[in-house]
Biopython code that builds the backbone (N, CA, C, O; Angstrom):
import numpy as np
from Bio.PDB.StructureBuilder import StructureBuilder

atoms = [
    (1, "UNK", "N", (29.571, -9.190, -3.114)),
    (1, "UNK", "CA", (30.361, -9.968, -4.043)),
    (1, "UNK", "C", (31.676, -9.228, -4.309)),
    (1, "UNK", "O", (31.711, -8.041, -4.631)),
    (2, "UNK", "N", (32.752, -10.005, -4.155)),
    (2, "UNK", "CA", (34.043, -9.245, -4.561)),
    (2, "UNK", "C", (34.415, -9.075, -6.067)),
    (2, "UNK", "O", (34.117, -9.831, -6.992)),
    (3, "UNK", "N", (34.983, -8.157, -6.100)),
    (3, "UNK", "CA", (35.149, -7.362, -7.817)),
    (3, "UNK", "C", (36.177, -7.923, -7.997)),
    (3, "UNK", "O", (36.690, -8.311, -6.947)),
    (4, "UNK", "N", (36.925, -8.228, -9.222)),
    (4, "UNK", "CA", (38.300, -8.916, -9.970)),
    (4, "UNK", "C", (38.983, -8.030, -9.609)),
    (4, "UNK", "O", (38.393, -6.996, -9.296)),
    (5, "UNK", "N", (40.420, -8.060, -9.509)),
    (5, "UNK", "CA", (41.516, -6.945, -9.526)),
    (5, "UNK", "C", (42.005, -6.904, -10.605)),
    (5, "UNK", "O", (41.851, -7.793, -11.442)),
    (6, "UNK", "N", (42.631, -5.940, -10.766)),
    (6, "UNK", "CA", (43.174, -5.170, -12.321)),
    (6, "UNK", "C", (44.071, -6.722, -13.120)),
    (6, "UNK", "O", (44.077, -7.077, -14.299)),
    (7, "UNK", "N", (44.769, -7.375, -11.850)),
    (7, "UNK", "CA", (45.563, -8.594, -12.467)),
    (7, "UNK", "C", (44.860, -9.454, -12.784)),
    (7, "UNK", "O", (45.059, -10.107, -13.809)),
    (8, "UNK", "N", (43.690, -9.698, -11.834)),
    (8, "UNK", "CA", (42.942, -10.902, -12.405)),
    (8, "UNK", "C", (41.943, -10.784, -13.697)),
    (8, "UNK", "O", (41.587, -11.610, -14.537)),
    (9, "UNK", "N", (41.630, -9.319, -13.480)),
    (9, "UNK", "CA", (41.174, -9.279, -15.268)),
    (9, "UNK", "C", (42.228, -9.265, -16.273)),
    (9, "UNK", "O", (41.924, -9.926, -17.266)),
    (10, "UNK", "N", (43.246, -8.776, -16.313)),
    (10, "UNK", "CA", (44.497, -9.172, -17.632)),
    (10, "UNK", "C", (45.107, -10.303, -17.686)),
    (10, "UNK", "O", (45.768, -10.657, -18.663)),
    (11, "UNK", "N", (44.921, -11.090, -16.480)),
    (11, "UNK", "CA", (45.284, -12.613, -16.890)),
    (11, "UNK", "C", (43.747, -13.248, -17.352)),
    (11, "UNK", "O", (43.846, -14.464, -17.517)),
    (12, "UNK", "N", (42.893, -12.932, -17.506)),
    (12, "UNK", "CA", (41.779, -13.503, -17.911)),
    (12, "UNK", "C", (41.487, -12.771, -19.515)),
    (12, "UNK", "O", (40.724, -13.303, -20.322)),
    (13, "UNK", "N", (42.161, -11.595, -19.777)),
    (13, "UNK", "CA", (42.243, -11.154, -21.053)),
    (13, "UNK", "C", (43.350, -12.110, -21.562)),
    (13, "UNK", "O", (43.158, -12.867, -22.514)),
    (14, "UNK", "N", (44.441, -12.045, -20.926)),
    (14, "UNK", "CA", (45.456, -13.152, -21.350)),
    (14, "UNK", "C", (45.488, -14.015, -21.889)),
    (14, "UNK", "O", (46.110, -14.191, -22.937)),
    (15, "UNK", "N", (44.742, -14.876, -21.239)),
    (15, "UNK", "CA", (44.011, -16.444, -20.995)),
    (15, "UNK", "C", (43.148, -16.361, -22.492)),
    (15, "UNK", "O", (43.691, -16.687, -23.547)),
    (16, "UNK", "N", (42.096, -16.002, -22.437)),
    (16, "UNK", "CA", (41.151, -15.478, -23.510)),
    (16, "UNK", "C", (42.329, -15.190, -24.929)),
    (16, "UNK", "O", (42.462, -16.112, -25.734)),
    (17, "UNK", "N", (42.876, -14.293, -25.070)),
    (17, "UNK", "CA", (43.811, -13.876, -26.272)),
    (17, "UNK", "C", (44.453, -15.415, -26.744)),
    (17, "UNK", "O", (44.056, -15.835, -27.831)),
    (18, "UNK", "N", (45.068, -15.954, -26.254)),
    (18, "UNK", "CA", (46.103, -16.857, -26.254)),
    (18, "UNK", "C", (44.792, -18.257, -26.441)),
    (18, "UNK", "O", (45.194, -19.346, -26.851)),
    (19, "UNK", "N", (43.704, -18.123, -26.198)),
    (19, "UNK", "CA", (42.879, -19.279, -26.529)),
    (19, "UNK", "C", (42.713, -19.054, -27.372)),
    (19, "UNK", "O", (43.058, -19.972, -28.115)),
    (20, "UNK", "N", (42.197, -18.003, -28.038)),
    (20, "UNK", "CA", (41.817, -17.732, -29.289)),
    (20, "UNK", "C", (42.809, -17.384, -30.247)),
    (20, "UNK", "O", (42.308, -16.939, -31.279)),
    (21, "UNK", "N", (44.329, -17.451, -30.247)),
    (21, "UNK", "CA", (45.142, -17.452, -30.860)),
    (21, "UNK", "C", (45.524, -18.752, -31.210)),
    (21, "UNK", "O", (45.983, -18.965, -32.332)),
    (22, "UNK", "N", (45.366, -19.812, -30.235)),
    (22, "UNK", "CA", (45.339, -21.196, -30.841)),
    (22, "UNK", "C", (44.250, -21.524, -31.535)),
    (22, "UNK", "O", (44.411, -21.937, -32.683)),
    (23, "UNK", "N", (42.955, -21.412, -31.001)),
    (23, "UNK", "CA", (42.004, -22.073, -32.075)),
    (23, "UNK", "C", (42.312, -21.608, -33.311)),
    (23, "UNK", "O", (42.227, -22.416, -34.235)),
    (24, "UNK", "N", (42.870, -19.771, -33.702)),
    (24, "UNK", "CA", (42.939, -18.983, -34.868)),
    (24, "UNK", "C", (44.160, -20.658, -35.656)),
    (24, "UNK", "O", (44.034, -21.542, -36.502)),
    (25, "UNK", "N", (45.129, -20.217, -34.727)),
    (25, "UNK", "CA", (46.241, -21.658, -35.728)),
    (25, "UNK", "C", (45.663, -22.897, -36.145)),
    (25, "UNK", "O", (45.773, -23.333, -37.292)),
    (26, "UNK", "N", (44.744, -23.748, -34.761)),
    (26, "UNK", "CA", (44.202, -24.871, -35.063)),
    (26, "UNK", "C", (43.711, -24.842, -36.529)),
    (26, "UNK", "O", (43.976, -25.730, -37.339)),
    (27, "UNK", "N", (42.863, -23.580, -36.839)),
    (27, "UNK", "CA", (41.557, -23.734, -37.944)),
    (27, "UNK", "C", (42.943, -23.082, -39.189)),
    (27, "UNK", "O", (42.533, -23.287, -40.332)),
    (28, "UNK", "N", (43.697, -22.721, -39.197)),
    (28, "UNK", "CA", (44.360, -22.644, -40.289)),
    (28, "UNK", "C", (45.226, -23.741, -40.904)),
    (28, "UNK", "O", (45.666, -23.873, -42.046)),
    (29, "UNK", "N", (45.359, -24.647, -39.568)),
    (29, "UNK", "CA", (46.315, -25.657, -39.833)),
    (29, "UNK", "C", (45.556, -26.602, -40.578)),
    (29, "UNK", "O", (45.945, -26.997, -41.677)),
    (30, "UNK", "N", (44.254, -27.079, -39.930)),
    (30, "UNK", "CA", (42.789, -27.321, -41.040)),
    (30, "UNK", "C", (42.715, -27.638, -41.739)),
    (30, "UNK", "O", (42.833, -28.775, -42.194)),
    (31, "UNK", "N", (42.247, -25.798, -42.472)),
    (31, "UNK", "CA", (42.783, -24.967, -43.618)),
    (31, "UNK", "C", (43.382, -25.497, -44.385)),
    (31, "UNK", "O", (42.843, -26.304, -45.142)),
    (32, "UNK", "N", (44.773, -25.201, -44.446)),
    (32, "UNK", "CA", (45.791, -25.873, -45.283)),
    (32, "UNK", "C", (46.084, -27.477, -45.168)),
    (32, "UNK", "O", (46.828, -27.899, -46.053)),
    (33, "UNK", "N", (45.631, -28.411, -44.244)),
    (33, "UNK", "CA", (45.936, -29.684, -44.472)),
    (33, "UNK", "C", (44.530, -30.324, -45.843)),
    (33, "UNK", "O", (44.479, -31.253, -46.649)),
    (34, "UNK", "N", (43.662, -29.249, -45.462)),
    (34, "UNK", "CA", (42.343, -29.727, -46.454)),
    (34, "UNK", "C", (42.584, -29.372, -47.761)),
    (34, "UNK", "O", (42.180, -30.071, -48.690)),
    (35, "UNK", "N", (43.461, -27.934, -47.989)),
    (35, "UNK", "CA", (43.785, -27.290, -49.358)),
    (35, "UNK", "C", (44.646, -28.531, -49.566)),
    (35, "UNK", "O", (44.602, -28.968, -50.716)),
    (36, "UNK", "N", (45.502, -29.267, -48.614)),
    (36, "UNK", "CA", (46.698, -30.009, -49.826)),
    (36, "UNK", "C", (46.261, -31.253, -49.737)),
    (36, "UNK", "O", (47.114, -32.088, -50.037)),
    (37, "UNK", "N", (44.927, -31.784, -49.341)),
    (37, "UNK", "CA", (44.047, -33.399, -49.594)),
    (37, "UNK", "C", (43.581, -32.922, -50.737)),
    (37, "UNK", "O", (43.922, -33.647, -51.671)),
    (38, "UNK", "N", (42.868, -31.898, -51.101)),
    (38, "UNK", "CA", (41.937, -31.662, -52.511)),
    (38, "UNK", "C", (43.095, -31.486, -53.317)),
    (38, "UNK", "O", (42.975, -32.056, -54.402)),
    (39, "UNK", "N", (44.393, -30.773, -53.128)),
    (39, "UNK", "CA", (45.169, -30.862, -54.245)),
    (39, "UNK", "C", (45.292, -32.060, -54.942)),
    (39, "UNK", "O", (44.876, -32.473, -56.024)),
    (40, "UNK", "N", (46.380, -32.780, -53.497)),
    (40, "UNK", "CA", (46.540, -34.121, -53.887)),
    (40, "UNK", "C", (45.654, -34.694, -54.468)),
    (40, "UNK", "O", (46.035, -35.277, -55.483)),
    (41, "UNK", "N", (44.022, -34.812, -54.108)),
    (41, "UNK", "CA", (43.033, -36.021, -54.608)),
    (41, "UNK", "C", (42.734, -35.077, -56.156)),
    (41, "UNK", "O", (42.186, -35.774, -57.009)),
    (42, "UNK", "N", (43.014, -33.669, -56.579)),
    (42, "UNK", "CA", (42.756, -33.281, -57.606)),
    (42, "UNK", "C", (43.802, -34.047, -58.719)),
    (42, "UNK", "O", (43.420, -34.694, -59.694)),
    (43, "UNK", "N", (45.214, -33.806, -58.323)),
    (43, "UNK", "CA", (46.088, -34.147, -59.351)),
    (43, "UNK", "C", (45.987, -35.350, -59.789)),
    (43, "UNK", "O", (46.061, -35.746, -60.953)),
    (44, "UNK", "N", (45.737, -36.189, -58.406)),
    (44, "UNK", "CA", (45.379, -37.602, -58.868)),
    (44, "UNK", "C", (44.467, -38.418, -59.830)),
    (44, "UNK", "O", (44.517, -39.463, -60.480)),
    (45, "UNK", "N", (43.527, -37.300, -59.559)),
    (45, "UNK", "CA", (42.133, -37.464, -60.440)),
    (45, "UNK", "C", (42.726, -37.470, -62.412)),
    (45, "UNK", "O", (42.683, -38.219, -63.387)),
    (46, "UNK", "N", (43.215, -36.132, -62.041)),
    (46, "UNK", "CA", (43.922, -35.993, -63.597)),
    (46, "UNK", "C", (44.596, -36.891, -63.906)),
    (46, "UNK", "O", (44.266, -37.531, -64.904)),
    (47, "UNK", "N", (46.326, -37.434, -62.821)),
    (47, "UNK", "CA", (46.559, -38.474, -63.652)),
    (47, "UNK", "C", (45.921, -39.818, -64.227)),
    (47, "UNK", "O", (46.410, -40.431, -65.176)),
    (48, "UNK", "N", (44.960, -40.140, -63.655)),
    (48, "UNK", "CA", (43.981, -41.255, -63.642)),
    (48, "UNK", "C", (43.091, -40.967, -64.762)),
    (48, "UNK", "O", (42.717, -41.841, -65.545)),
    (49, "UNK", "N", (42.770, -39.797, -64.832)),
    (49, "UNK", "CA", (41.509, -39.437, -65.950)),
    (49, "UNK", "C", (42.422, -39.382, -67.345)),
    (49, "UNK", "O", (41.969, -39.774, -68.421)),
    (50, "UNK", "N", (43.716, -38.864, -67.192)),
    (50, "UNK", "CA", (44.205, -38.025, -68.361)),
    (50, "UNK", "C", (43.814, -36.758, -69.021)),
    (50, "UNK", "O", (42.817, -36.081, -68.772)),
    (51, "UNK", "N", (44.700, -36.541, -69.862)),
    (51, "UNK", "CA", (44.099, -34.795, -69.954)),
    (51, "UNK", "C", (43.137, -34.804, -71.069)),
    (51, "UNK", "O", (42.718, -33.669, -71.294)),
    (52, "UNK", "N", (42.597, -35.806, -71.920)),
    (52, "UNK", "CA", (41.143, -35.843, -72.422)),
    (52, "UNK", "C", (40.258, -34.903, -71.911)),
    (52, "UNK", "O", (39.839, -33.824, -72.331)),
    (53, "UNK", "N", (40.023, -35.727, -70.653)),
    (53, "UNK", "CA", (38.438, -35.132, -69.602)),
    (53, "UNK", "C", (39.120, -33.609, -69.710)),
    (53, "UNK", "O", (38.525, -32.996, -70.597)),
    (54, "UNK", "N", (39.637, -33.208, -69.412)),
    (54, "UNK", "CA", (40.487, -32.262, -69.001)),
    (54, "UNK", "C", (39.807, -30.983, -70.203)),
    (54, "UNK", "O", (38.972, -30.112, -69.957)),
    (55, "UNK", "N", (40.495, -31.263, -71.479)),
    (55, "UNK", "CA", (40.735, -30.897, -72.870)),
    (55, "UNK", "C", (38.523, -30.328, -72.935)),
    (55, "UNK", "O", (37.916, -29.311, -73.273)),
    (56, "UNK", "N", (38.143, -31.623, -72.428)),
    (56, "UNK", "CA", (36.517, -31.922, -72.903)),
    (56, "UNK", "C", (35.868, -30.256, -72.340)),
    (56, "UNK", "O", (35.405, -29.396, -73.089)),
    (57, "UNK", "N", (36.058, -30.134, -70.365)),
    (57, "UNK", "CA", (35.816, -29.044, -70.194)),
    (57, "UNK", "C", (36.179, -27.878, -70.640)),
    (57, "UNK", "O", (35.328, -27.152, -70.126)),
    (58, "UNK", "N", (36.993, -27.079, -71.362)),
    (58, "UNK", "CA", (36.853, -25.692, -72.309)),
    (58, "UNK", "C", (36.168, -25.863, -73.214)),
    (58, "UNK", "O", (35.957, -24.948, -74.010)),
]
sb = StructureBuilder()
sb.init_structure("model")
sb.init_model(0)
sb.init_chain("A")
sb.init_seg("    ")
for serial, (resi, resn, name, xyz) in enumerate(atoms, 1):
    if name == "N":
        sb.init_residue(resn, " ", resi, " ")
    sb.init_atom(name, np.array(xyz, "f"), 0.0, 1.0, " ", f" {name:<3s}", serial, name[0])
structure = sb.get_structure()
């Protein structure tokens, strides 16, 4: 069986780094599109509820 050469393993480290540097962005991009739906659906909640409910929890 033939062995990889020094290039074909650092383009396969390459390859590898750079995949997993996108999924790393994909899951942050996520991340933050989910942090600013719960914002949004939070603030909304408040204006809709008013700050009563609000006042009730402390």
């Amino acid at each position: 069986m033939n062995q990889p050469t020094e290039g074909t393993k650092k383009l396969a480290l390459d390859l590898r780094a750079s995949f997993k540097d996108r999924c790393d962005s994909a899951a942050k991009r996520r991340s933050l599109s989910q942090i600013a739906w719960w914002t949004e659906a939070g603030e909304e909640k408040l204006r809709r509820d008013g700050p009563a409910k609000e006042q009730n929890r402390e």
